[in-house]
N, C-alpha and C positions, 0 to 999 in steps of 0.2 A: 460545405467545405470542398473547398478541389480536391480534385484525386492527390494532386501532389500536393498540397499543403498539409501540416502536420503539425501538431502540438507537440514542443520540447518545454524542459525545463532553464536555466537561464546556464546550468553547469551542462547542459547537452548542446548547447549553441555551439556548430563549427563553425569554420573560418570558410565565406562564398556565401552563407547561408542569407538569404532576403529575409529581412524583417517585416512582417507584414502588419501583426497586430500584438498590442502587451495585451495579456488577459488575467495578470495574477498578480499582485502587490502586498506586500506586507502591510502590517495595521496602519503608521503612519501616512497610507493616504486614503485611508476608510473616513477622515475629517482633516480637513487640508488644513492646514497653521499655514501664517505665514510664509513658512521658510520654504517648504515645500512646494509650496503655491509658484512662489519666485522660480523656484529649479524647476517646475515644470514647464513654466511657459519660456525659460531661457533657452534650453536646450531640446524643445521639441516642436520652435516655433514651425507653422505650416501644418502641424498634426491636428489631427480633434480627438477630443477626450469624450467617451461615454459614461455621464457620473449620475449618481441618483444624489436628487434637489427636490426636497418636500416631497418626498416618499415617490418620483417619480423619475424615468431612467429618461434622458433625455441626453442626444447628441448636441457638443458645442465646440466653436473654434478653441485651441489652445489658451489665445489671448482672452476668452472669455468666460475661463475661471472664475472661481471667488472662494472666496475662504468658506470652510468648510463642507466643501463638495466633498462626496463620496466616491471617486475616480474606478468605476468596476472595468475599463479598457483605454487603451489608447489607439486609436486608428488611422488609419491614410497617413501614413508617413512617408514624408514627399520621399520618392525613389531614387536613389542617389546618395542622399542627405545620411550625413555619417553614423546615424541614427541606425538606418535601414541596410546596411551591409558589413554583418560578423568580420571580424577582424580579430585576429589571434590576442588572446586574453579578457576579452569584449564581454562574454559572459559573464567572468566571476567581479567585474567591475559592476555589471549590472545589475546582480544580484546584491553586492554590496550595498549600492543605491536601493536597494527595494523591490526589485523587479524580478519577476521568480516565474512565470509562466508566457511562453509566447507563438505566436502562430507562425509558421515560416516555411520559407521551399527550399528544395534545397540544393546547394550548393551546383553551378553546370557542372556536368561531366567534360571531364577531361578525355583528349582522343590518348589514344593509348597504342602500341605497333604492340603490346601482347601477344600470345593468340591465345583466341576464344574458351572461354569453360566449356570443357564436353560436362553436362548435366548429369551423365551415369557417372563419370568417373568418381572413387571412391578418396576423398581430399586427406593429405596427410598433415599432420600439424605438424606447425611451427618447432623448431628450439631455440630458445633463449634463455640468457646468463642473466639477465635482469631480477635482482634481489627481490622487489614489487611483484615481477611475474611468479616466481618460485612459490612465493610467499602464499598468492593467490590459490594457488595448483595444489599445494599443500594441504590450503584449508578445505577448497573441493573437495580431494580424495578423502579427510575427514569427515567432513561430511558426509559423504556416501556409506563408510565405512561403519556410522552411526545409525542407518537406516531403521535398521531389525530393531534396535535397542530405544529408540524414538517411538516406533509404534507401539513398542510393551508397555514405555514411558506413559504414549498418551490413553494408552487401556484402562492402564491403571490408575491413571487420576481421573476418569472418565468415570470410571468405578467409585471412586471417594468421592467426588462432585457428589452424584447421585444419593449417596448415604449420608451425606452431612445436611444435602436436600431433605429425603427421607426424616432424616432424625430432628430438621427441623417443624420439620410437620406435626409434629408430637410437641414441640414446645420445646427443643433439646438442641442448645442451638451450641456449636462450637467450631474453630479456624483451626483445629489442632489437626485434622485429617490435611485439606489446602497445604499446611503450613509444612506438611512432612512432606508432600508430591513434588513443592514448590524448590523445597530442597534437595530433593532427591536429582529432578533435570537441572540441577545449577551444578549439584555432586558430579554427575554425569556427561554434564556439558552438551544435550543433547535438542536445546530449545532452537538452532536453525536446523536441524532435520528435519526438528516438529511442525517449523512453520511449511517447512519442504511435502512433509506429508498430510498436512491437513488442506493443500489443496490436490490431493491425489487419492484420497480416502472418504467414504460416506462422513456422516457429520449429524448429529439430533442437533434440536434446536435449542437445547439447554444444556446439556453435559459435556458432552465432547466439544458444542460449542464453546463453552465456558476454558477451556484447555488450550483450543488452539486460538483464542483469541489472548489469553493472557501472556504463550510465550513469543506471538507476533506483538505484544504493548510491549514487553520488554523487551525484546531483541528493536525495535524501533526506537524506544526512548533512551538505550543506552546507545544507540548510532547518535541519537537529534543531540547525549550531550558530549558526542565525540564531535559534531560538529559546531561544538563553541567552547573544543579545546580540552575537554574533561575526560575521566572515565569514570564509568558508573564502578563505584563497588561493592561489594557481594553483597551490601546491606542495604543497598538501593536495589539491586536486581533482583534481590528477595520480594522486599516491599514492591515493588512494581508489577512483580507476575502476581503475588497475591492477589492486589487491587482486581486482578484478571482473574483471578481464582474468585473472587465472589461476588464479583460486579452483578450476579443475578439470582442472589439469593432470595433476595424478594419474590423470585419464581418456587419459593416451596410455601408461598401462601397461597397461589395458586392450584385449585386441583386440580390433580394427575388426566385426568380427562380430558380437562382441556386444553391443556399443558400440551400434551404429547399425541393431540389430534391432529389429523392429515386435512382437515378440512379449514379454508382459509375465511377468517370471520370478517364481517363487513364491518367496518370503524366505528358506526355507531350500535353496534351489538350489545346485549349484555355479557359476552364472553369477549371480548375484547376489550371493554371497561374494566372486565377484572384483569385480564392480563397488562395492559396498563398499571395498575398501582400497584404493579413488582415493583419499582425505583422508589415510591414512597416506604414498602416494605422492607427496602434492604436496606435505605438508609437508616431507618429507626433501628435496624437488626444491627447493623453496624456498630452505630452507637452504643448499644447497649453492650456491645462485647467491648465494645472500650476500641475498636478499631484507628488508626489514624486519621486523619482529616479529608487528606487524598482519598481513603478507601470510600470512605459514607459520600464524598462529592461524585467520585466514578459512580458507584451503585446510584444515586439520586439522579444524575442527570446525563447518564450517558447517551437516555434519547432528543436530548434537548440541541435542538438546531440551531443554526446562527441566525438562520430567519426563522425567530420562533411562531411566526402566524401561519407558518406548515401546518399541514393536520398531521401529518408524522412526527409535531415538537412535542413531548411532554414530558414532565408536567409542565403547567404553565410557569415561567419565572421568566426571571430577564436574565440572557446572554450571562452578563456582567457575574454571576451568580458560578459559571461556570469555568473550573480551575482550568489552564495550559492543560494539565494530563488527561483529565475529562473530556478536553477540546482533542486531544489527539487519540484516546481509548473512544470514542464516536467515529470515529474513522476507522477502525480497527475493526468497530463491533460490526459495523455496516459489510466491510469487505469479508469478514471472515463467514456473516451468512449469505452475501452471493456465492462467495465458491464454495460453499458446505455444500455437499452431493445430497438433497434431503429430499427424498421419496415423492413429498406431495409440489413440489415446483422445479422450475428449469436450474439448474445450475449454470453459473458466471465461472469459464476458467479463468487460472487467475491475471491475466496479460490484459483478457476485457474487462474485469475490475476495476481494473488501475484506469482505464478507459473512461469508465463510466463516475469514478468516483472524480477525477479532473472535470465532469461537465459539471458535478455539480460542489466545485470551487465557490464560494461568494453565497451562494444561498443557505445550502445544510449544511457545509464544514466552513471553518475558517482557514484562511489562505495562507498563514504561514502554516500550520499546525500540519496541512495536509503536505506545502514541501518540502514539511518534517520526513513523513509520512512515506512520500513519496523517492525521495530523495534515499530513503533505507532498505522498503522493501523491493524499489527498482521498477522500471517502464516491465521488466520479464522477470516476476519474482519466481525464488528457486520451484524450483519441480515446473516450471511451465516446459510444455511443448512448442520447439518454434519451427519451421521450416528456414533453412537458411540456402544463400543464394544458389549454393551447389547441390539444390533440390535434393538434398539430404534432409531426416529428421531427426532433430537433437532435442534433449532438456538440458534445460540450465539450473546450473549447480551451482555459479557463484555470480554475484553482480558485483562490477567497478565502480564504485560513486564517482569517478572522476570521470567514466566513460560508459553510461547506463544503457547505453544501447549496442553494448559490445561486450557482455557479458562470456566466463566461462562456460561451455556447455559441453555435453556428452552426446555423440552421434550415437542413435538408436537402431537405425534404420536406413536404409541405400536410397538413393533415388529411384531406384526400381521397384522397392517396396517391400528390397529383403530385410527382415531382422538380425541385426547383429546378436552374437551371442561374444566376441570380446570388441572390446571399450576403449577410445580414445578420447584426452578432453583436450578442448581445443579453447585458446584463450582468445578471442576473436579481436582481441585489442592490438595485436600482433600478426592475426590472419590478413593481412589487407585483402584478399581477394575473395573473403566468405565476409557473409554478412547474413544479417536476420531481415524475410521479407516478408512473411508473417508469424501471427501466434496460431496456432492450429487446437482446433477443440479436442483433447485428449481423452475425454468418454467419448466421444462420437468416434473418432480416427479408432481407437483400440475398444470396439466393443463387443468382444467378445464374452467379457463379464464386466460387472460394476468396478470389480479391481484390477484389468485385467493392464493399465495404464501403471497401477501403482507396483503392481507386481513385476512391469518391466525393470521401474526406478529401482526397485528393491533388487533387483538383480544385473542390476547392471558391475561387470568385470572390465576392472581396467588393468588385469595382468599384464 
C-alpha cells in the first residue's frame, strides 16, 4: 500500500477523499442473489470485482459477474466516476448498501494564508457550547476518574476467575463467584476504564485475560445494539460479560503447567492438543450448570474461524454452527491477547490491533461482526498513545463513532519530551488544526517500568 493510501471504515469516509478500493462487505454478497448481482454491475459499471468462484479468488470485469459469486473487493474504479470521489453523506449511504471497509487517499490539501504550527508550542483546547461536545468531555473525565477503581475491579475478578478455575479442577464447578464480579463492574460502572486498562497493564493468559475480554464483549455489543437503534439492559449486560467471564473455563481441565507455561507449543504437540479441547470442556461444563445457549456457543466455538480450513479454527465444525455473539467474542478474544502485555511474547498496542485484525477481515473474522467490533472500540481505542500533529503526546480517553479518527484525548507530554504533571483534554473533532499522525508504542516510548505507561494514565490531573 502507498504511504498515502489508508484503510477507513465507510463512517470515516470524508468529503475529497479518492476511492480507490471496497475491501469489506456485509454477508449479502458473500453469495450473490439476483438482486444484488443487478446493483452491482449497475452502478459500478468499468470497475472489477475480486470474488472467490469454486474455492478460487480470481479477478473479473464488473459485467462479468454471475450469481452467486463471493465478491471479497471491488477494484479500478474508473477515476472521476461518482463512485470514486466522497461527497458529503456518501459514506453512510454506502454503508447502508453494504459497503463497510475501503482503501482511499486522502482528501488534496487545501492552501491555507495561516501561519505555520511552531511544533514546541504547547496547544490550548478549544471551547464549545455544543451539547454532543460536553456530553463527550463529561464521559472522558468519568472515565479517568474511574481509573484506580477499575484496576481493583479487574484484580479482583482476576482473583475469582482463578478460583472458580481452581475449584473446578476438583470437580466443583459453579458461576456464582463470575456472577458476583460481573455485577459488581456494572454496580460500579467501571467496564470502559477496564477496557482502558487492560491495554495499559500486564495480562496472564487465562485470568485477567478472561476479565478484560469479557468487559471489551460487552461494552462492544451493547454499542453494535446501539447501533440498530436499541439499548442493551442491565440483563443483557450482565449476560454478555458473563459469556466473557467463562468463555474459558474449559482451561481448568487443562493442567496448571501447561496452562501457565511461558514456553510457546508447536500445533501438533501433545500440550497443545490438550489445550485445544478447552472449548469442548467448557461447553459440556456449561451445559451442565444449566448456562444459557449463547454462553456454551461462546465457550465452544470462540476459536472457530470463518475460514475454518485455518490451522488456528477449532474444533472442526461449520461456520454456520457459530452464533453473531461468538462471531463477534472471536474478535474480541484475538485482540485482547495481542495487547495482553504477557512475559513470553511481543505485545500489539492497542491502535495496531485494530490494524492487524482489519487485514484479516474475510478470512478469520466475519466482516460485519468485526465493523461491529470496530465501529465501538475505535481505529485508537481508549488508553492508546498517539502522537498528534503538534508533536505533542496524548492518550485517548474517548472515541466519536461518527468521527473515529478524532477521538478525545489527554496531552501527556510536550513536544519536547517534557511530562506534564496538569491535564488538558482536547476533543479533536473541534481542534481543526491538531490531528492524530501516529499511534506510538507505549511500553517502548515509557519504559521505564512495565507500568510505567499505566501509571501516567492513572495519574493523569485535569484540575
Amino acid at each position: 500500500m502507498d504511504e498515502t493510501e489508508k484503510t477507513v471504515l465507510a463512517r470515516d469516509l470524508q468529503q475529497g477523499m479518492n476511492i480507490l478500493e471496497i475491501t469489506g462487505f456485509d454477508s449479502k454478497y458473500s453469495c450473490l442473489d439476483s438482486e444484488s448481482l443487478q446493483f452491482l454491475k449497475n452502478n459500478f459499471a468499468g470497475a472489477k470485482a475480486t470474488v472467490l468462484r469454486d474455492s478460487r479468488k480470481t479477478s473479473v470485469p464488473m459485467d462479468k459477474l454471475v450469481l452467486f459469486d463471493e465478491v471479497t473487493a471491488i477494484t479500478d474504479l474508473p477515476q472521476g466516476s461518482a463512485l470514486s470521489q466522497v461527497v458529503a453523506g456518501m459514506g453512510k449511504s454506502l454503508e447502508d448498501q453494504g459497503f463497510l471497509n475501503f482503501t482511499v487517499t486522502p482528501p488534496p490539501e487545501e492552501p491555507t494564508e495561516s501561519a505555520p504550527q511552531h511544533p514546541l508550542k504547547r496547544s490550548v483546547p478549544q471551547v464549545a457550547t455544543d451539547p454532543k461536545h460536553k456530553a463527550k468531555m463529561a464521559e472522558a473525565k468519568a472515565l479517568l476518574e474511574k481509573v484506580e477503581l477499575a484496576t481493583e475491579s479487574r484484580e479482583e475478578s482476576r482473583r475469582r476467575i482463578e478460583e472458580m478455575m481452581d475449584q473446578g479442577r476438583i470437580g466443583k464447578f459453579s458461576s456464582k463467584g463470575a456472577t458476583e464480579a460481573v455485577e459488581k463492574i456494572l454496580r460500579e460502572d467501571t467496564a470502559s476504564a477496564m477496557t482502558a486498562v487492560a491495554g495499559l497493564k500486564a495480562s496472564d493468559q487465562t485470568y485477567t485475560h478472561c476479565v478484560d475480554m469479557s468487559v471489551i464483549l460487552q461494552e462492544t455489543y451493547a454499542d453494535q445494539m446501539l447501533d440498530s437503534g436499541k439499548k442493551a439492559s442491565k440483563e443483557v449486560n450482565q449476560s454478555i460479560m458473563l459469556c466473557g467471564f467463562m468463555h474459558d473455563i474449559g482451561k481448568c481441565r487443562v493442567p496448571k503447567k501447561i496452562l501457565e507455561s511461558t514456553e510457546r507449543f508447536e500445533v501438533d504437540s501433545r500440550e497443545m492438543q490438550i489445550i485445544r479441547s478447552h472449548p469442548v470442556h467448557g461447553a459440556q461444563i456449561l451445559s451442565d450448570l444449566g448456562m444459557s445457549k449463547s454462553s456454551v456457543n461462546v465457550a465452544h466455538y470462540h476459536h472457530v474461524k470463518k475460514d475454518n480450513s485455518l490451522p488456528s479454527s477449532y474444533p472442526a465444525v461449520s461456520y454456520n454452527e457459530v452464533l453473531p455473539l461468538t462471531r463477534l467474542a472471536a474478535i474480541v478474544d484475538v485482540y485482547q491477547a495481542l495487547i495482553g502485555n504477557r512475559s513470553y511474547k511481543p505485545n500489539w498496542v492497542p491502535g495496531k490491533a485494530v490494524e492487524l485484525l482489519m487485514k484479516l477481515r474475510g478470512s478469520e473474522f466475519e466482516e460485519q461482526a468485526l465493523g461491529h467490533f470496530l465501529r465501538s472500540i475505535g481505529i485508537y481505542p481508549i488508553g492508546s498513545l498517539v502522537r498528534l500533529s503538534s508533536q505533542e503526546l496524548a492518550f485517548v480517553v474517548k472515541n466519536d463513532r461518527e468521527s473515529l479518527e478524532r477521538p478525545v484525548v489527554v496531552v501527556v507530554e510536550t513536544a519536547n519530551g517534557d511530562l506534564l504533571t496538569h491535564h488538558q483534554l482536547f476533543d479533536l473533532v473541534i481542534e481543526p488544526d491538531l490531528s492524530i499522525v501516529e499511534v506510538v508504542d507505549h511500553f517502548k516510548h515509557y519504559n521505564q517500568s512495565d507500568e510505567q505507561a499505566y501509571e501516567l494514565f492513572r495519574s493523569i490531573s485535569l484540575g
